[in-house]
C-alpha positions, 0 to 999 in steps of 0.5 A: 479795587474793594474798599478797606473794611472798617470794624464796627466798632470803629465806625460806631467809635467815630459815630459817637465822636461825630455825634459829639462834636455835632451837638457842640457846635450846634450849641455854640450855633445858638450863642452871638459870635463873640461868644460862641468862639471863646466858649467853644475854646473853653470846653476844648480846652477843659472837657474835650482835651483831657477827655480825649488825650490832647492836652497829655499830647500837648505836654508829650511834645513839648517833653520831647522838643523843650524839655526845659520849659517850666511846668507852669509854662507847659500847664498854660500850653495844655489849656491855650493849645486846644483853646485855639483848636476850639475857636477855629473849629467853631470859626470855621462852622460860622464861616459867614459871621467869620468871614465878615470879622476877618476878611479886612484884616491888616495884611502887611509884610514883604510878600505882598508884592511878589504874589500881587506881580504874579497875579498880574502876569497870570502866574500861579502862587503857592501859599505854604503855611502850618496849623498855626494861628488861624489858617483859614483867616488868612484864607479868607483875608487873601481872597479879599485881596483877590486871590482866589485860593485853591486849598490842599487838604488832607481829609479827617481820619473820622469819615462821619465827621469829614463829611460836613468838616470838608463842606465848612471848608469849602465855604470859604473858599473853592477849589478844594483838592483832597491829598490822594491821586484825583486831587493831585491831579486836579490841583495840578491843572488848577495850577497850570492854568494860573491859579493860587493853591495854599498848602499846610506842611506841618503834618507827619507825612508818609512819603516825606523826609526826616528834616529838623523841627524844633531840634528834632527830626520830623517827617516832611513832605517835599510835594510843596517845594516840588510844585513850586519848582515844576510851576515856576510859582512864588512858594510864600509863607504866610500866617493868620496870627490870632490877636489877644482878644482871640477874636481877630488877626493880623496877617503876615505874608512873607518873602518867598522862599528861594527856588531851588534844591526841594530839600533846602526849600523845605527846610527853610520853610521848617525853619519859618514856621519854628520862628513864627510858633516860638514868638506864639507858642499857644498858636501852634497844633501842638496836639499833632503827632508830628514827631512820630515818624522822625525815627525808626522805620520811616524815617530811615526810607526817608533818609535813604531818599534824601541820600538817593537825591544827594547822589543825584544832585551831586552827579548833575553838578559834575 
């Protein structure tokens, strides 16, 4: 099969954004860590998001979602939403110094224990979790427990710039699996040989089914509901929540959601997740275009799959 050609204007498009990107965090490289993580907050907050559309995304969902929310509210979201997304640009770009910070940070909460029994008897561990707070903090602080986590990624749209973001990544913690057919592939042995995977499910996904979110319908994958039925493995929420001095976190792992029906699984993670982003409403990626597909076309095929899995469902119970 040949690969999609992509216009030269594109290319050059996301050449020059690469190029961007590349000098701020070179830039911020020079600065001591406490300051180059706020100050690559700062100039994405008030120069990259404006520019780039983010902070009208920003206001956008939370229009469609919260539509009560004051408008002094909404205008502190659009400064502290990518102010977040900076700093863990720029973390993820200083994966030692990061790591040294946030690899003995507080983990508490009721899951603890259930994944600490399943490495013990060699089980396989699902982390699920969303582009809340800092992922990647609470990455880095489970492999100080001992959990060595595999990730699940969906690569970035810009090519130039995916090249050295999948690298930063894969500095802090190994096995990667890009989202496609090989690395479903790959992930899959890693699992079945006893191995902890952490997976994002916040993202519009094609191929998923409109569950609510924040009210509203929002196309979800079931992939992650699904492995933890096919692998008999903990599915744990867990979150890297940032501190107010933006610089560290505590992180929370909770109890697993109950195996069962993949549906109802995932939207009780939907439910989790809303939960955590409404008590930290500047953590969460607002600047997703997560409700995109909640309607319309792909929302009615995702229906119609929930529908064939009721009917199906319904036709075992009896």
């Amino acid at each position: 099969m040949s690969k999609v050609k992509i216009p030269l204007e594109q290319r050059f498009r996301e050449y020059l954004v690469n190029l961007s990107l590349r000098a701020l965090i070179m830039l911020g490289s020079l600065m001591p860590y406490r300051w180059r993580i706020p100050a690559l907050g700062w100039i994405t907050a008030w120069v990259v998001a404006p520019l780039a559309g983010y902070s009208e995304r920003v206001r956008n969902n939370l229009a469609l979602v919260m539509p009560e929310m004051s408008e002094r509210e909404v205008r502190r979201l659009m400064r502290k939403v990518p102010d977040n997304a900076g700093r863990n640009m720029m973390e993820m770009y200083s994966a030692a110094k990061f790591s040294d910070r946030v690899r003995h940070s507080p983990v508490s909460g009721p899951g603890l224990q259930v994944i600490q029994k399943a490495r013990a008897e060699g089980r396989p561990v699902i982390f699920v979790t969303g582009h809340f707070g800092s992922f990647n903090a609470a990455r880095v602080a489970m492999v100080e427990q001992g959990f060595e986590m595999g990730v699940f990624y969906r690569p970035m749209r810009n090519r130039y710039f995916n090249v050295h973001y999948t690298k930063a990544m894969s500095s802090l913690s190994e096995p990667m699996f890009e989202q496609g057919r090989r690395g479903m592939v790959q992930m899959t042995k890693h699992l079945r040989a006893g191995g902890v995977l952490a997976i994002l499910n916040d993202l519009n996904a094609s191929g998923g089914v409109p569950l609510d979110f924040f009210g509203r319908p929002a196309l979800t994958s079931l992939v992650t509901a699904e492995l933890a039925l096919k692998f008999d493995a903990p599915l744990v929420p867990v979150w890297g929540i940032r501190r107010p001095n933006g610089l560290d976190f505590d992180i929370h792992v909770e109890a697993p959601i109950s195996l069962g029906d993949p549906v109802d699984m995932t939207r009780e993670f939907n439910a989790r997740l809303e939960a955590q982003v409404r008590m930290n409403m500047d953590q969460w990626f607002w600047i997703h275009r997560r409700w995109k597909d909640g309607t319309g076309e792909a929302a009615e095929k995702g229906a119609a799959r929930l529908a064939a899995m009721d009917v199906y469902r319904d036709q075992n119970i009896k």
